[in-house]
C-alpha positions in Angstrom: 0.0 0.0 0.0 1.3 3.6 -0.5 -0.3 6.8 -0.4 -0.7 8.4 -4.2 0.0 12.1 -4.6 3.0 12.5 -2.4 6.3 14.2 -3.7 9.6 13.4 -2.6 11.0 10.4 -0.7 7.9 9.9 0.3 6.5 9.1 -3.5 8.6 6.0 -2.4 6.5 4.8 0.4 5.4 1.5 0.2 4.0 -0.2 3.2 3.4 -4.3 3.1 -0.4 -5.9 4.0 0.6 -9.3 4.4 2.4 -11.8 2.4 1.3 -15.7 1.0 3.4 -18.6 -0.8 1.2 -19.0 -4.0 1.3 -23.1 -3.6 -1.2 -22.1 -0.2 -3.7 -20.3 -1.9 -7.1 -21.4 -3.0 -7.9 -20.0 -6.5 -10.6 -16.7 -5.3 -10.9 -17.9 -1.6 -7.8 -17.0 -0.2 -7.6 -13.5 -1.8 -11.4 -12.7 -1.4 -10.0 -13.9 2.3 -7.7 -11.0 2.1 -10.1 -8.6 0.1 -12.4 -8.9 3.1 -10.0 -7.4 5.7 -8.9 -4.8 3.7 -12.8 -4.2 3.0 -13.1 -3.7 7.0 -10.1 -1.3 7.2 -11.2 0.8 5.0 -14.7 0.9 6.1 -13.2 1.8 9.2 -11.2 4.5 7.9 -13.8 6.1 6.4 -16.2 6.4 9.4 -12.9 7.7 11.1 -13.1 5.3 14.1 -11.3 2.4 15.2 -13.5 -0.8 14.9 -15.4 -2.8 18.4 -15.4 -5.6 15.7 -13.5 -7.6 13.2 -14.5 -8.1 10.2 -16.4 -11.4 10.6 -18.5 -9.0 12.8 -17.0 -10.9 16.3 -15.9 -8.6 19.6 -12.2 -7.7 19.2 -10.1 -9.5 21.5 -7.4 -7.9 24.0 -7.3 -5.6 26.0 -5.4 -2.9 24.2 -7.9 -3.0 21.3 -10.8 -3.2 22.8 -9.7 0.1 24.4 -9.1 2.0 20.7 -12.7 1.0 19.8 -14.9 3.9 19.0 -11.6 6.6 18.9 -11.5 8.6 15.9 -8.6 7.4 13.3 -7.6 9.8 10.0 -10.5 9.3 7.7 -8.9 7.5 4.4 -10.5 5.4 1.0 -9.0 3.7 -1.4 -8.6 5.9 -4.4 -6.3 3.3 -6.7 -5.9 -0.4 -7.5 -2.2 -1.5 -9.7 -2.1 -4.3 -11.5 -1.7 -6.2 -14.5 -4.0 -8.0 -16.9 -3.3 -11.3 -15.4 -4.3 -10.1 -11.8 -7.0 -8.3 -12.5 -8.1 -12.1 -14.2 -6.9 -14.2 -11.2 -7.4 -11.7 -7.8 -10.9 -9.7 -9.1 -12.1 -12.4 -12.2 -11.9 -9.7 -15.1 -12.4 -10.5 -18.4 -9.4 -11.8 -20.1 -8.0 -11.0 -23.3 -9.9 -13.7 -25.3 -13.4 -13.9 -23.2 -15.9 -13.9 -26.0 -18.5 -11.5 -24.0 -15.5 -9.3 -23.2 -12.1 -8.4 -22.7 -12.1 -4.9 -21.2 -13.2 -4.1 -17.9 -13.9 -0.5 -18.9 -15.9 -0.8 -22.3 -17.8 -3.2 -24.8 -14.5 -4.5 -26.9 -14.3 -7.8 -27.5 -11.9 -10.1 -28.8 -12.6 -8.8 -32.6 -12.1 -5.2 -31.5 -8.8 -5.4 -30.6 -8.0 -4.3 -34.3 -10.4 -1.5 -34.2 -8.6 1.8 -33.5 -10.7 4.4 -35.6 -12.3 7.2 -34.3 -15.7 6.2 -34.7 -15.1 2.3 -33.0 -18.2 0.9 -30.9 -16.2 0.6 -27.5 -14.9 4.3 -27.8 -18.6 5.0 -26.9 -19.7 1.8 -24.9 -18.5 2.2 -21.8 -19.2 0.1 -19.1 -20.1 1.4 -15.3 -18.9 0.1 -12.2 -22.6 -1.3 -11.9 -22.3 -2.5 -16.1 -19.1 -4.5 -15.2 -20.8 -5.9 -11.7 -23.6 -7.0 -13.8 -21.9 -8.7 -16.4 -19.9 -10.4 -14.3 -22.8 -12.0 -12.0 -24.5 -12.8 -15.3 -21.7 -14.9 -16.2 -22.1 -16.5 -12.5 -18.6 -14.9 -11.2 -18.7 -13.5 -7.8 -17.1 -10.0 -6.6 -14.3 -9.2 -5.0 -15.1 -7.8 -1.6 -12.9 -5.0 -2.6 -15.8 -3.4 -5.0 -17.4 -2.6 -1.9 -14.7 -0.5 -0.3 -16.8 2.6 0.4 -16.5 5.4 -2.7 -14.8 2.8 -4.6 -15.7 2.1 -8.3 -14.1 0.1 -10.9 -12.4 3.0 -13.0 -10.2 2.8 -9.6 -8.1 0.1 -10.9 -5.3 1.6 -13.1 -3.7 0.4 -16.3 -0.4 0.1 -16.3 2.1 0.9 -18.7 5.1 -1.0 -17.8 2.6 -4.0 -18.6 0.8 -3.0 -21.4 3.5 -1.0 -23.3 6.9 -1.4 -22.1 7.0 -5.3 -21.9 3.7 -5.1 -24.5 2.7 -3.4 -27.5 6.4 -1.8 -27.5 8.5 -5.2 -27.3 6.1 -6.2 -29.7 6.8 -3.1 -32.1 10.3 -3.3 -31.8 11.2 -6.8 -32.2 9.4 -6.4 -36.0 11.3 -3.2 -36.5 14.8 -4.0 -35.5 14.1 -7.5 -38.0 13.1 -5.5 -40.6 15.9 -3.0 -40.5 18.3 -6.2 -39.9 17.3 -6.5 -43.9 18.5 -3.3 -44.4 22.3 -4.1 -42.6 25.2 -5.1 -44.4 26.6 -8.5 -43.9 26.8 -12.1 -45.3 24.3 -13.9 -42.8 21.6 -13.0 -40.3 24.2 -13.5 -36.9 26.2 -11.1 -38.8 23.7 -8.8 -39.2 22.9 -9.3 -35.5 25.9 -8.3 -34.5 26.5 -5.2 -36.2 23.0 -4.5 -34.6 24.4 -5.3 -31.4 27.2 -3.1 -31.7 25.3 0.0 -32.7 23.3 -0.6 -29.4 26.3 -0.7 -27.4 27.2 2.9 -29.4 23.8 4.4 -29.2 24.5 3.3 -24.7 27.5 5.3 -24.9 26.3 8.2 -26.4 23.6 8.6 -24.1 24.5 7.3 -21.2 21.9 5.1 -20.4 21.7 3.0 -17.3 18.8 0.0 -18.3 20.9 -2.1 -20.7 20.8 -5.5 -22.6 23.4 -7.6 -21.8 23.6 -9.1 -25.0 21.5 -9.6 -28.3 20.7 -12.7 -30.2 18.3 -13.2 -33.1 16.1 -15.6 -30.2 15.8 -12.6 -27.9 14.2 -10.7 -31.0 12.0 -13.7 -32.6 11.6 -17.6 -30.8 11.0 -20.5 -33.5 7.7 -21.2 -34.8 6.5 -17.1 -32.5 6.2 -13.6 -33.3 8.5 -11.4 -33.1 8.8 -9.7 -29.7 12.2 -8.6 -27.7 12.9 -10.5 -25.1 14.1 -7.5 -22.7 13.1 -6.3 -19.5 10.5 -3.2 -18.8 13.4 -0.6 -18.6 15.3 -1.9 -20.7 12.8 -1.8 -23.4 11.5 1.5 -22.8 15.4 2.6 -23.2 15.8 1.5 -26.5 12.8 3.4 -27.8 15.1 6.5 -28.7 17.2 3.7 -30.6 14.5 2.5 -32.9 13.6 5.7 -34.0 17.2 6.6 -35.0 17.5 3.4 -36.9 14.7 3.6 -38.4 15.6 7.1 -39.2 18.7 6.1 -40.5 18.0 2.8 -42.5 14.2 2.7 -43.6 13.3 4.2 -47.3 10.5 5.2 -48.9 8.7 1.8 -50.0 5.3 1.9 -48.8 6.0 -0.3 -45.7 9.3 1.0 -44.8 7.9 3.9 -44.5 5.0 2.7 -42.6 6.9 1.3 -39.6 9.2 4.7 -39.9 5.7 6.7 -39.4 4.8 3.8 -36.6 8.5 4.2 -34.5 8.0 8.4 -35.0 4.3 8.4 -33.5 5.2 5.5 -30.5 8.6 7.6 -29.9 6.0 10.9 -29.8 3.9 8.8 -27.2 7.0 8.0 -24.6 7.7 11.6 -24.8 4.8 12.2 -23.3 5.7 10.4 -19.8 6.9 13.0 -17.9 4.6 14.9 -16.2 6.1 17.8 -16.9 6.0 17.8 -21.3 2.3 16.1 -20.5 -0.7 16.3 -22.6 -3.9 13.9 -22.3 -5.1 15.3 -26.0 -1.4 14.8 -27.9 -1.0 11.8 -26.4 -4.4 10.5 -27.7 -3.0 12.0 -30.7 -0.2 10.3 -31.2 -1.5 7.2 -30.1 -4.3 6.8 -32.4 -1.8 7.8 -35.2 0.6 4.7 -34.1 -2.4 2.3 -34.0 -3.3 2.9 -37.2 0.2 2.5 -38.5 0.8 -0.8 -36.6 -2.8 -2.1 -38.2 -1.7 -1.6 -41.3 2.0 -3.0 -41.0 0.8 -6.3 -39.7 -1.6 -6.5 -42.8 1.1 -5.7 -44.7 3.8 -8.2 -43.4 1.8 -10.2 -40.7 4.5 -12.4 -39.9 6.8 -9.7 -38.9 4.1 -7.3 -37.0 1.6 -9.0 -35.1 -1.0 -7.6 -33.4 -2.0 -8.6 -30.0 -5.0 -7.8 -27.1 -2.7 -5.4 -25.4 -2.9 -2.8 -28.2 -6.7 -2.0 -27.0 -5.4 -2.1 -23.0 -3.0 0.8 -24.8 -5.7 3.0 -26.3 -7.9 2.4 -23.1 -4.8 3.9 -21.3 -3.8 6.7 -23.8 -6.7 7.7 -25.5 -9.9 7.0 -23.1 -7.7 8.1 -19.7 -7.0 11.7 -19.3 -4.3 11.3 -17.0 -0.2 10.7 -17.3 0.9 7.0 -17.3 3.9 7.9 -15.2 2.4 9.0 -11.9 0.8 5.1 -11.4 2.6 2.8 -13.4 3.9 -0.4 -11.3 8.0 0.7 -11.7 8.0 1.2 -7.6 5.8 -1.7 -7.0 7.4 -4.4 -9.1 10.5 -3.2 -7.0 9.0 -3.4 -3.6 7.6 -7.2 -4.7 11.6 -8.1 -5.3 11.7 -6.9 -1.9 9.0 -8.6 -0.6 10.0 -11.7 -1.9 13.3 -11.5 0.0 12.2 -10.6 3.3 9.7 -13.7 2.5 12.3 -16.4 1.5 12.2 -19.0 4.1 15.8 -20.4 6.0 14.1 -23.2 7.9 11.3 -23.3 10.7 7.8 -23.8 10.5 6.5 -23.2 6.3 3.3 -22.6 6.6 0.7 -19.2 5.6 0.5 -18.0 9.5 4.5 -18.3 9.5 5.4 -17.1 6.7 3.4 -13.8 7.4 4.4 -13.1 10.7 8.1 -13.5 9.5 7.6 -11.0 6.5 5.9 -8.7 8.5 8.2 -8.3 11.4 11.0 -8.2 9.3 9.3 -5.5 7.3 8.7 -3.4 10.6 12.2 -4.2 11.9 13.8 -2.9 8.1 11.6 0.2 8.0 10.5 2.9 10.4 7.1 4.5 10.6 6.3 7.2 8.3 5.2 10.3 8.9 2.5 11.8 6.8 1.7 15.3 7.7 
């Protein structure tokens, strides 16, 4: 948990709930489990007392606690949910990218849509409500998380997140068919030498600029996988640092044939889109801009050369997030969080003693506490 909206080191905050070993939970159970505590918290916090209860509605034991009940506490909600696709499917039972009545959690698209980036597409207008998604998703006899009913929460709470749906998504995707089709371009007698040469104008383009999120290496696999799309294999960072890189090359080696100059027009308006992540150069309506441009583009490459581009679901998760959402990726994307789960995952590691979910929580925690004092927000 952290607090959104704070500047400086405390932007950094992040404060652990509680921690499980996967192979221990039940699939919904075990996190609607968790869901429901959180529910009570924050019910609690936004009457602004401490609880007489927990949240099975039983006294509160101790005497220490039954002494805070009824004193006021800081009145809080919860104003933001992070996630991927694939947790939004397996903690709150979204729709998944290739649910025939569905895939978005925010409007009508389904799994035909995802191609549909014109102006006038069904889903731009078909939004779906808190209560539209609650519906549908008892229709289709799922249950809801207990955290829909945290009090002044709604669904357009939960965030998309650009480290997942562009950085290690649609832009891996982009690239991989880029730098292939510019390796066409590059001198040399065989692909590996191609490659190489590739690889050492990437190792150039890190010295000019100094940048600090690196590949350690690049092989034609970590670009295309037998019998797969293309799509780099490359962490978040390291992806989103070689954006300035593609549109140099593709600057630099791409012509004037009609698909050359295609993915040229593609790398120009995705380049114009990561421009766009700092909060300071931001702008909800030239992002939309430059994102419905690159769409477009990226359409019409993989019809063009559909073994080299290749569209997939995320490309809708990206217009939901830069053309729909007025506000800049940057301040919630999961950077800080995926961090603090490395984290997390090491306080966790067990060294011997009991392995079990009570154990393994009270160890995180405490070492969590021990590791990091309280903060102070004024």
């Amino acid at each position: 948990m952290n607090f959104p909206g704070l500047t400086g080191s405390q932007a950094n905050i992040r404060m652990c709930m509680t921690g499980i070993n996967k192979k221990f939970m039940a699939k919904h159970i075990t996190c609607d489990d968790i869901m429901a505590v959180l529910l009570w918290s924050f019910r609690c916090l936004a009457m602004g007392v401490m609880p007489s209860v927990n949240h099975l509605g039983q006294p509160l034991t101790g005497t220490k606690r039954k002494g805070l009940a009824g004193k006021p506490v800081p009145r809080a909600v919860l104003a933001e949910v992070r996630c991927d696709w694939a947790w939004l499917k397996e903690a709150f039972r979204f729709p998944q990218h290739n649910e025939l009545a569905g895939i978005c959690f925010l409007c009508s698209a389904k799994p035909g849509d995802v191609r549909d980036c014109s102006s006038d597409a069904g889903w731009r207008t078909q939004r779906l409500s808190h209560f539209d998604l609650a519906r549908r998703m008892l229709e289709q006899g799922l249950s809801l998380s207990p955290i829909m009913s945290c009090p002044g929460f709604k669904s357009t709470c939960f965030l998309l997140d650009w480290l997942h749906i562009v950085d290690i998504g649609v832009a891996t995707d982009f690239l991989a068919g880029l730098l292939l089709l510019i390796c066409q371009k590059l001198p040399g007698p065989s692909r590996q030498a191609r490659i190489d040469l590739l690889w050492e104008m990437i190792q150039q383009f890190y010295k000019d600029t100094g940048a600090t999120s690196r590949l350690d290496m690049l092989k034609h696999s970590m670009l295309q996988q037998p019998k797969r799309y293309p799509k780099l294999r490359a962490r978040a960072a390291e992806a989103r640092g070689l954006i300035p890189f593609g549109l140099l090359m593709a600057r630099a080696w791409l012509g004037d044939t009609e698909l050359e100059a295609t993915a040229k027009g593609a790398m120009e308006e995705l380049n114009s889109c990561f421009e766009m992540l700092s909060p300071a150069a931001f702008n909800a309506d030239t992002l939309a801009f430059h994102s419905k441009r690159f769409c477009l583009l990226y359409v019409a490459l993989e019809e063009a050369e559909p073994q080299m581009f290749h569209i997939m679901p995320k490309l809708h998760m990206f217009q939901e997030l830069t053309q729909m959402s007025k506000s800049c990726p940057s301040l919630f994307w999961t950077y800080r969080d995926e961090e603090f789960g490395g984290t997390v995952a090491s306080l966790s590691r067990r060294r011997g003693g009991s392995n079990n979910p009570t154990a393994t929580a009270f160890s995180l925690l405490n070492k969590f506490r021990a590791k990091n004092a309280v903060p102070r927000i004024l």
